[in-house]
C-alpha positions in Angstrom: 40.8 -25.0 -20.3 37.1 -24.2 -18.9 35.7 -26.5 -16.8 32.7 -28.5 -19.4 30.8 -28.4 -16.2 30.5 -25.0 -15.7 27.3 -22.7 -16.4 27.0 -20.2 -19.1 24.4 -17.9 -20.1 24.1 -18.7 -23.9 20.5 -16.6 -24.3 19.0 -13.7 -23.2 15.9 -11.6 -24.0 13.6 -9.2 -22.6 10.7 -7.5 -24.5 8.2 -4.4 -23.5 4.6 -3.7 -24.8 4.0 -0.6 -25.9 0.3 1.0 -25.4 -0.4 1.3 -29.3 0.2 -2.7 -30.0 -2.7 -4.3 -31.6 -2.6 -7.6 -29.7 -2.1 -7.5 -25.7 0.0 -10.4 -24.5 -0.7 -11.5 -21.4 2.0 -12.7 -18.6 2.5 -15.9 -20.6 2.7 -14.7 -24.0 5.7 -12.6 -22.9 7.1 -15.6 -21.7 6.8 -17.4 -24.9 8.1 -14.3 -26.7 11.1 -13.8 -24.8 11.8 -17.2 -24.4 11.7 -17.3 -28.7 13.7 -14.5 -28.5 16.3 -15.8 -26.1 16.8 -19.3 -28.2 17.3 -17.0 -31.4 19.7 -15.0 -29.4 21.7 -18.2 -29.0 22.3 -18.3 -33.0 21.7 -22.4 -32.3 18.1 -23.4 -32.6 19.1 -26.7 -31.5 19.5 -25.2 -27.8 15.9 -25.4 -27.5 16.1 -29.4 -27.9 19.1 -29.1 -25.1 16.8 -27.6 -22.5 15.3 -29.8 -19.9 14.5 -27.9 -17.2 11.9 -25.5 -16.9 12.0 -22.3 -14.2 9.2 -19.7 -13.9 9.1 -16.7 -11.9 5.6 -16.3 -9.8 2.9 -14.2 -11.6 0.9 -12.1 -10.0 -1.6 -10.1 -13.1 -2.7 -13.5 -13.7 -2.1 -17.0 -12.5 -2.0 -20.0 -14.5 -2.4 -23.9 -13.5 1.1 -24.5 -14.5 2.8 -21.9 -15.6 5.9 -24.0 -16.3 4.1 -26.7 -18.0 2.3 -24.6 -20.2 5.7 -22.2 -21.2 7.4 -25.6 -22.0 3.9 -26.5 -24.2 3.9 -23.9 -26.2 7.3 -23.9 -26.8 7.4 -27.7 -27.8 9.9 -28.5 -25.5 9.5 -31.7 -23.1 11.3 -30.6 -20.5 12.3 -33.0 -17.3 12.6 -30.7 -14.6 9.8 -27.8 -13.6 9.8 -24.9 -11.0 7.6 -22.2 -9.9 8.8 -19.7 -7.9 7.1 -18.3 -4.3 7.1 -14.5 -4.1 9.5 -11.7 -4.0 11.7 -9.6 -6.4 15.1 -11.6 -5.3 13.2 -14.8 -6.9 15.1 -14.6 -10.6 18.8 -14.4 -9.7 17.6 -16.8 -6.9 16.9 -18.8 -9.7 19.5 -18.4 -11.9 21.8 -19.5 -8.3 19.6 -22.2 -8.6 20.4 -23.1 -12.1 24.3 -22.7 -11.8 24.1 -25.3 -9.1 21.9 -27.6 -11.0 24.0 -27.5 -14.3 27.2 -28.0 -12.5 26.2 -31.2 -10.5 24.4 -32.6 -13.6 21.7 -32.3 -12.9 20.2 -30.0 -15.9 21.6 -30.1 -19.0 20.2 -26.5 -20.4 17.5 -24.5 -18.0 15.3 -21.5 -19.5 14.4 -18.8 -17.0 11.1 -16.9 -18.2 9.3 -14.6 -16.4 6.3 -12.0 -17.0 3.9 -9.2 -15.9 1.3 -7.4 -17.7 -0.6 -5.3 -15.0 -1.0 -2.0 -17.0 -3.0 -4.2 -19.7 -5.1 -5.6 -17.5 -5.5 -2.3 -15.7 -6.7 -0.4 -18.5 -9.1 -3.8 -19.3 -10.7 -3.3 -16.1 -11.0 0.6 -17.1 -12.9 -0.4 -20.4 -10.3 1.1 -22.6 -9.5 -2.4 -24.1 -10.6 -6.2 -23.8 -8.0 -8.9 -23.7 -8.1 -12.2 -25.0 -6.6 -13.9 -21.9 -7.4 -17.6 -20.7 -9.2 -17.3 -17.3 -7.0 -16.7 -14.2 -6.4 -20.4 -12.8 -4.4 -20.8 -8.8 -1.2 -22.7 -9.4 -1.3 -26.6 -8.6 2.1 -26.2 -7.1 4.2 -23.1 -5.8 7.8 -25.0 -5.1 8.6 -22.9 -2.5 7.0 -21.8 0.6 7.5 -19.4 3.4 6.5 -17.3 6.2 4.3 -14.5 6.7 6.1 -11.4 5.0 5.1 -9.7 8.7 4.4 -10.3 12.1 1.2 -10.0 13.5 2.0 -6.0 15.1 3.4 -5.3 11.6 0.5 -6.7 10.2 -1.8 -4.3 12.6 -0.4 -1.0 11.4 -0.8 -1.9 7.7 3.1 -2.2 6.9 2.6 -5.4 4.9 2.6 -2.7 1.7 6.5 -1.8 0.7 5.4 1.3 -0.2 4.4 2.2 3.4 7.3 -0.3 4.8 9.9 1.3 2.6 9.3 5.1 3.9 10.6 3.5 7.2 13.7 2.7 6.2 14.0 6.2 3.8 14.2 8.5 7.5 15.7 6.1 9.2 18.9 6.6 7.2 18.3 10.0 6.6 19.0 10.3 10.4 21.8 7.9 10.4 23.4 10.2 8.0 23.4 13.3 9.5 21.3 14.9 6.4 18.7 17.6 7.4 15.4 17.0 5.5 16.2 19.4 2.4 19.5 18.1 1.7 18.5 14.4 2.1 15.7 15.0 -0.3 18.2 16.1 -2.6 20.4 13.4 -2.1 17.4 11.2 -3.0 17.1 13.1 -5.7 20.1 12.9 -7.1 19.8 8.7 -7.2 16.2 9.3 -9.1 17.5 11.6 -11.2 20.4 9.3 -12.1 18.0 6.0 -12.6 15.7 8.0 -14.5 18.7 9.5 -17.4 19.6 5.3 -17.5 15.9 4.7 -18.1 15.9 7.4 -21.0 18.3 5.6 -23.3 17.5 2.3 -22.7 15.0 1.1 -25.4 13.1 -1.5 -23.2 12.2 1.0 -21.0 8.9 1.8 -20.1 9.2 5.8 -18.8 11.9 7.0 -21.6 11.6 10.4 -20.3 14.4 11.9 -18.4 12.9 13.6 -15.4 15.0 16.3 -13.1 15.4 15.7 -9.3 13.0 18.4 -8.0 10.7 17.0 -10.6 11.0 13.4 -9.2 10.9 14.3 -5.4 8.6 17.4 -5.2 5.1 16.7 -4.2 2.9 18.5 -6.6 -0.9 17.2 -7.7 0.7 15.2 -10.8 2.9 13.7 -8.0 1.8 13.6 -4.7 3.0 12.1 -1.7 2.1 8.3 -1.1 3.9 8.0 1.6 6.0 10.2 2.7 9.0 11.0 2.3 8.0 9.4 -1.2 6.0 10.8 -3.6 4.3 8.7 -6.8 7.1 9.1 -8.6 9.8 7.8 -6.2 8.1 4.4 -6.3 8.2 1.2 -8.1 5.9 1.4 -11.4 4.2 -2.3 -11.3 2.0 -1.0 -14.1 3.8 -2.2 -16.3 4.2 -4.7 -19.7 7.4 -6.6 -19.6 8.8 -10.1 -20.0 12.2 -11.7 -20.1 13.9 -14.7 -20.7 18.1 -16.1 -20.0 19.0 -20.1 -20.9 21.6 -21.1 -18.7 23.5 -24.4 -19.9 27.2 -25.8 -19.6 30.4 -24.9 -21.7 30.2 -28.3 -22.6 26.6 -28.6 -23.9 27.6 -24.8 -25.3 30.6 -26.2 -27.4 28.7 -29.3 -28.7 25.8 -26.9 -29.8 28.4 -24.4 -31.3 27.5 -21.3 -29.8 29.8 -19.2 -30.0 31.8 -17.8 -26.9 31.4 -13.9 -27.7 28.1 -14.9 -26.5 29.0 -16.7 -22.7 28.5 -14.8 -20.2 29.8 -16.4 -16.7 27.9 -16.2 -13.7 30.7 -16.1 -11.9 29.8 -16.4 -8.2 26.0 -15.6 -6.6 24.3 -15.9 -2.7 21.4 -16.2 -1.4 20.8 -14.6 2.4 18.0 -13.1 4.5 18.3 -10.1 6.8 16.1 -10.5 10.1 12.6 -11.8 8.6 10.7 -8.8 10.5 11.9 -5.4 10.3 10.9 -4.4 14.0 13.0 -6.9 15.7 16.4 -6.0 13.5 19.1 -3.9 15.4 19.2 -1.1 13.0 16.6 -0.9 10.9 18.8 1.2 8.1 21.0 -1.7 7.8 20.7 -4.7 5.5 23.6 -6.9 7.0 23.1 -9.9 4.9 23.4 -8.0 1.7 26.8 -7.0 2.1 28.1 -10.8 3.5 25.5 -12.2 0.1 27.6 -9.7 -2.3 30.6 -10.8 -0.6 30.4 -14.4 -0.8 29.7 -13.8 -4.5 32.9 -11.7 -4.6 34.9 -14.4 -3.0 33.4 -17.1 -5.4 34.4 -14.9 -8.2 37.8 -14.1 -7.2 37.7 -10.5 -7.7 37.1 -7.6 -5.2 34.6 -4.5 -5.2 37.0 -2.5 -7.1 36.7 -5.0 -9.9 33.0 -4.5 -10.6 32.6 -1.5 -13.7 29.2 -1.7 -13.1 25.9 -2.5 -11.0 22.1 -2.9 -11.0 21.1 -2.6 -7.5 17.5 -3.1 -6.4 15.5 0.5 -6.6 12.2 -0.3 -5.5 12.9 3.1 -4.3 15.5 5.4 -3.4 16.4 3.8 0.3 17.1 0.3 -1.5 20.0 1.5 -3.5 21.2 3.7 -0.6 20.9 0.9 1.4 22.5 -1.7 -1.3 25.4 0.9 -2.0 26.0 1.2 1.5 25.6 -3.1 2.4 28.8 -3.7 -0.3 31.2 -0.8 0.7 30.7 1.5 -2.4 31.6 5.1 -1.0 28.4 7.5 -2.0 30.8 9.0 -4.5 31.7 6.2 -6.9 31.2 7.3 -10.4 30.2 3.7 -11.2 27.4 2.9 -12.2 24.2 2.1 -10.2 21.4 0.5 -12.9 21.8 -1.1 -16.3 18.2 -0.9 -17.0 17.2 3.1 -15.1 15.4 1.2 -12.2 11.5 -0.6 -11.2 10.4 3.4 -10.9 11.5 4.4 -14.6 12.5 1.3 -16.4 9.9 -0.2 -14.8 8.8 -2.9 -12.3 7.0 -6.1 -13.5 6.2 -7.3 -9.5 9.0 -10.1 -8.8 10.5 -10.4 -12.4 12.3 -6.9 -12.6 15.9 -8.6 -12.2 15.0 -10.8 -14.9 15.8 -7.7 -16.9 18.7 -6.3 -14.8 20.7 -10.1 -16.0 19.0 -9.5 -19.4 20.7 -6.0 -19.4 23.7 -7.1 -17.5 24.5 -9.8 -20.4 24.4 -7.1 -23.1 26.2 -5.1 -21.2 29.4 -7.9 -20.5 29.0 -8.9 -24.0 29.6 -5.5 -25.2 32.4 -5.1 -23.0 34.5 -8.7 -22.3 36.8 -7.3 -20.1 34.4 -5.9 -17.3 32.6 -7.3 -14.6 29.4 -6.4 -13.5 27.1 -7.4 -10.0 23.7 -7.7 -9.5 21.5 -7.0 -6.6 18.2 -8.1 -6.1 15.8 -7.8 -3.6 12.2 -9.3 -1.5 9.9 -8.4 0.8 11.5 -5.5 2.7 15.1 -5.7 2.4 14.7 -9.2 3.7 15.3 -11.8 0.9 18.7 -11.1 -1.0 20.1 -12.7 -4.2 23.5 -11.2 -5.7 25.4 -12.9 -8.6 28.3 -11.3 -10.2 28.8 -11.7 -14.3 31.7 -11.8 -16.4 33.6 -13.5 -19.5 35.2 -15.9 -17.1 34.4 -18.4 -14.7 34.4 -17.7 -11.2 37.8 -18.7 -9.1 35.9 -20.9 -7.1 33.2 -24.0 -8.9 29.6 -24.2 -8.1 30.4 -27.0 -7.3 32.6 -26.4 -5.0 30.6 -23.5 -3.3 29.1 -24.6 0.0 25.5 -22.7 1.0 26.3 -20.3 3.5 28.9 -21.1 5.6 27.0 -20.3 8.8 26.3 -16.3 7.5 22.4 -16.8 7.8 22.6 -17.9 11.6 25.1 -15.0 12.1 22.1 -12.9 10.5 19.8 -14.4 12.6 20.9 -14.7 15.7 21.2 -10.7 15.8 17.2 -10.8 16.1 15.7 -8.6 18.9 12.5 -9.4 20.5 9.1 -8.8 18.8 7.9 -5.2 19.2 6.0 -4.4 22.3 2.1 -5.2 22.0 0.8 -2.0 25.0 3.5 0.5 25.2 3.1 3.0 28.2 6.0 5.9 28.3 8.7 7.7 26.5 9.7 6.6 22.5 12.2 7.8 21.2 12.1 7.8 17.2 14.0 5.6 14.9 11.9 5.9 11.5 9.0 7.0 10.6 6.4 7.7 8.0 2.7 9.9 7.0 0.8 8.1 4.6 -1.4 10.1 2.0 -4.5 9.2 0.3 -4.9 9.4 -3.4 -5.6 13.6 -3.2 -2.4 14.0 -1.3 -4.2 14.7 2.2 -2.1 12.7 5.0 -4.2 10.2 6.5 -2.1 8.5 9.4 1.5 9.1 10.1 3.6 5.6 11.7 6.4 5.5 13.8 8.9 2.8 14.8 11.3 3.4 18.1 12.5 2.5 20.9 11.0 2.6 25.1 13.2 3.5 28.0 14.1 -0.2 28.4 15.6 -0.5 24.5 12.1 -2.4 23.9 10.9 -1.7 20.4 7.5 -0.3 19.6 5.5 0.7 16.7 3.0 3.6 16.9 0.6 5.9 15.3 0.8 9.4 15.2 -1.5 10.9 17.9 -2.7 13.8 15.4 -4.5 15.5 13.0 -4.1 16.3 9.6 -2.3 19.3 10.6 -0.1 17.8 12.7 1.0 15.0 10.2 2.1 17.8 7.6 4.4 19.8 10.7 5.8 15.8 11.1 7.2 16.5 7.6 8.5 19.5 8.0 10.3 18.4 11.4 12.8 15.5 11.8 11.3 13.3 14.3 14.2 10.6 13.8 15.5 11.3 17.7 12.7 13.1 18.9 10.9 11.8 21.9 7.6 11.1 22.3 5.2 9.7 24.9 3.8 6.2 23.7 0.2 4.6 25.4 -1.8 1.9 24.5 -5.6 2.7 23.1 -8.4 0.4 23.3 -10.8 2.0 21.1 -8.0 1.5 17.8 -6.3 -1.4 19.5 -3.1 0.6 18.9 0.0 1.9 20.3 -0.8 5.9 19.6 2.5 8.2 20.4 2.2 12.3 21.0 4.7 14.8 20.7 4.5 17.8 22.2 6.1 20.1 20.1 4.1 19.4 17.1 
């Protein structure tokens, strides 16, 4: 007999807008669309009247006073309980974490779960090609949850508060943990693009429905150059995007009453929330994401199944190093023929700023339902591999009760307490190379290339490249992951600036 406290997905939605609709939603009119959508997928109308609390993911095309207040307004529910998120793409299943919890201590009856983006609208408005009828953007009253700087102050200083030039970072430093030369690791990133971008193509809510080969995705060419290498524009997440999504969460008791019927549960059967290092330049390896794997493996244990359970996962792909990285955290061998993506990915099935895993639960809840007997984890992601959320879905409850499921059982301070010092402010002498990057500008030229490493003493540094633009195109044609350089401190940039003498 199921526990009556225990959570259930009941409703789930998600909706994209196409280029040729007449009427442009903005971020909240996706809400209020999915969130239709998701009551009328519970077959109960009456569900809506259940729901008391409120969760919204942060928007970033527009903001609203109070995004929760307003969903709830429009929807003509009177909700008790409101939440807006703070930032980062692990914010929805850190959410829907949230929700279990709060439905099996009582403390929500029913929760809806909206989220929304609609930057490539409001892109082409600011282009002239269309005008929108949205309110005027308003700052939130309340964000419920604050935290730190996404950086530290020498991140900050060589621009790598952008993922896109963060990310690169992590992309060579695996490349040299694995052994790959630079042809055969670009393939090997192809062959993950190529893979998200054939799930992409027959998924309907998709925004890119084309099917793209690898050399296609990973080539530079001047429909797809380089934004930072080893990345070119199509290897990235596409925020340009119109999407929305919606899930109600309630209990199998307030699901019975209502009458909805159980084809239509889906379990959340065990989830975690962890961070890896906050900065990047003080973790040990900077091609490891330790907390994912103990985050997916609390969820596991909750769940009371093992990896070889799962038939199927979404992990993160902001871009190709996050999957790696996310297949690697959980102990999936690189030749699993599982699945990676329900949905194709944020580069092809696109990637509405924090909501994307909105839509991986949205897919993932089709997917269970269409297949009772399998189980199915979800990885999502913030800031730079630093903010995880994992939950793991099914047509049962997990072995062990949300409410029984203590927080983390000491894992973050493990995680933390693995912190190196801050990266050194005026290096002076040899660096050897752990990651690095050449950023491009929008005609594909490379502007400045960034390397992370270590000094003689194991001190961490970050640099830029001591070159021109010549030199930054021989750094991609060479593996510098290993290679030495010598490191000094320059007053007229205010920067570490490394040479190597070979380029």
């Amino acid at each position: 007999m199921v526990d009556s406290h225990v959570p259930v997905l009941v409703g789930a939605a998600q909706f994209t807008q196409r280029k040729n609709e007449t009427v442009f939603l903005d971020p909240m009119g996706l809400m209020v669309k999915t969130a239709l959508m998701a009551i009328n997928d519970t077959k109960k109308p009456g569900i809506k009247d259940a729901v008391d609390t409120v969760y919204v993911v942060n928007v970033q095309t527009l903001t609203y006073e109070d995004a929760p207040g307003m969903l709830a307004g429009r929807l003509g529910m009177t909700p008790k309980i409101f939440f807006y998120s703070g930032l980062g793409g692990n914010t929805p299943q850190k959410l829907l974490n949230k929700a279990a919890k709060a439905i099996a201590a009582g403390e929500s009856r029913a929760v809806l779960i909206s989220g929304g983006e609609a930057m490539y609208s409001l892109r082409r408005a600011i282009r002239g090609e269309i005008s929108l009828d949205w309110p005027t953007s308003q700052p939130p009253k309340t964000i419920d949850e604050l935290e730190k700087k996404s950086v530290n102050d020498m991140e900050a200083a060589f621009g790598l508060e952008l993922p896109v030039y963060m990310y690169p970072l992590f992309e060579t430093a695996l490349r040299g943990a694995s052994g790959r030369n630079l042809e055969s690791h670009r393939r090997y990133m192809g062959r993950i693009c190529r893979h998200l971008s054939r799930v992409a193509s027959e998924n309907p809510h998709s925004w890119n429905q084309t099917p793209r080969s690898a050399d296609e995705l990973t080539l530079p060419s001047p429909e797809n150059r380089y934004i930072a290498y080893p990345y070119t524009k199509q290897m990235v997440a596409n925020m340009y995007v119109d999407q929305g999504a919606s899930l109600i969460m309630t209990s199998a008791a307030v699901a019975q009453e209502l009458g909805i019927d159980p084809a239509l549960w889906v379990y959340p059967m065990g989830g975690a929330d962890l961070c890896d290092i906050w900065n990047v330049s003080q973790r040990p390896k900077i091609h490891e994401a330790p907390a994912l794997g103990m985050a997916a493996r609390s969820a596991l244990d909750q769940a009371g199944i093992g990896l070889s359970d799962i038939r199927v996962f979404d992990f993160y792909s902001c871009f190709p190093c996050a999957v790696e990285m996310g297949r690697r955290s959980v102990g999936l061998d690189e030749n699993d023929p599982r699945d990676l993506s329900v949905t194709g990915g944020l580069s092809y099935f696109g990637g509405p700023m924090n909501n994307y895993s909105l839509h991986s639960v949205a897919s993932m809840v089709d997917w269970i339902r269409s297949n009772p007997s399998g189980y199915g984890l979800v990885t999502s992601v913030g800031w730079y591999m630093t903010k995880h959320a994992v939950m793991v879905y099914g047509k049962r409850p997990g072995k062990i009760s949300w409410r029984e499921k203590t927080a983390d059982n000491g894992l973050q301070k493990e995680v933390d307490d693995r912190a190196l010092p801050g990266p050194v402010e005026k290096a002076e002498g040899p660096l050897t190379v752990e990651a690095y990057t050449v950023i491009h500008g929008r005609k594909g030229d490379p502007k400045r290339g960034i390397v992370i490493g270590r000094m003689k003493d194991g001190q961490r540094a970050i640099a830029e490249i001591d070159g021109d633009g010549e030199i930054l195109l021989r750094c991609e044609e060479t593996e510098l992951v290993g290679q030495t350089g010598a490191v000094r401190y320059d007053t007229g940039s205010n920067k570490n600036r490394v040479k190597f003498e070979n380029l």
